[in-house]
C-alpha positions in Angstrom: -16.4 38.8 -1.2 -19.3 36.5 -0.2 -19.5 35.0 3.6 -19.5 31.7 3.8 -22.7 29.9 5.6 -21.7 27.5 7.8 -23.8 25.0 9.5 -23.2 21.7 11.7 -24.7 18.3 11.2 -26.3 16.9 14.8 -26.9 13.7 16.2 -30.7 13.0 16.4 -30.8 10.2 19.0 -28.6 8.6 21.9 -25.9 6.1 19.5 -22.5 4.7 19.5 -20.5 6.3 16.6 -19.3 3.4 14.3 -17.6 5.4 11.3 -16.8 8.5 10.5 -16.9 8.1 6.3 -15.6 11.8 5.6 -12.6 14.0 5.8 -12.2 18.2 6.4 -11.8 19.2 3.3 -13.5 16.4 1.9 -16.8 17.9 -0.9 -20.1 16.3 0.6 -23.2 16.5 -1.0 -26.8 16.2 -0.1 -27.9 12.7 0.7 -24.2 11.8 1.1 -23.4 9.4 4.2 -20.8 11.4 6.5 -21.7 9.5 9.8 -22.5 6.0 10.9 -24.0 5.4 14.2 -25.2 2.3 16.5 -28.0 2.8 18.5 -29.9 -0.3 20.2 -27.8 -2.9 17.6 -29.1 -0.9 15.1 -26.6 0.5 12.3 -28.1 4.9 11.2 -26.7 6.4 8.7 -26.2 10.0 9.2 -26.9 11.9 6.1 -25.9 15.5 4.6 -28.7 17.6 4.2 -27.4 19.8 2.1 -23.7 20.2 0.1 -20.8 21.1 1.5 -17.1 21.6 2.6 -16.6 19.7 5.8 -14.6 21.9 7.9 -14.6 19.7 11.2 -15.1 16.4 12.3 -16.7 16.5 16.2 -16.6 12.9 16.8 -14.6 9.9 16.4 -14.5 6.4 15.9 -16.5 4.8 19.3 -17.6 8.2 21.0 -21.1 8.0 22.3 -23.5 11.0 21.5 -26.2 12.2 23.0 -29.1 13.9 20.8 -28.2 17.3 19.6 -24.4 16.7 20.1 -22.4 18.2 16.6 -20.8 15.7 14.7 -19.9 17.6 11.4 -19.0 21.7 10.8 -19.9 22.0 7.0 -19.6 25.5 5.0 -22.2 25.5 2.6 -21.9 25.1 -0.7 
């Protein structure tokens, strides 16, 4: 049986988390929007780099991140 690769999707800057627009168990795939932060009045969207099964969600609705902080566990599609 194949091993699964998992990975994690991080937060690249300092940002209030506005939405989390995914589910574990939901099937992401690249370019899709799983993450939307606010940083400086200024909405990012976070996007998948590659598809996947999201397996965790790390942050929630109004948590502030730092850079580097995980906000999605994916296993790789």
């Amino acid at each position: 049986m194949a091993r699964t690769q998992s990975t994690e999707i991080l937060a690249e800057m300092v940002a209030n988390v506005l939405s989390v627009d995914c589910e574990v168990g939901d099937t992401i795939g690249a370019g899709d929007t799983v993450v939307l932060l606010e940083s400086m009045k200024m909405e990012i969207p976070v996007l998948a780099e590659r598809p996947g099964r999201v397996t965790a969600i790390k942050v929630a609705v109004g948590d502030v991140v730092q850079e580097g902080d995980p906000l999605i566990a994916l296993d790789l599609l």
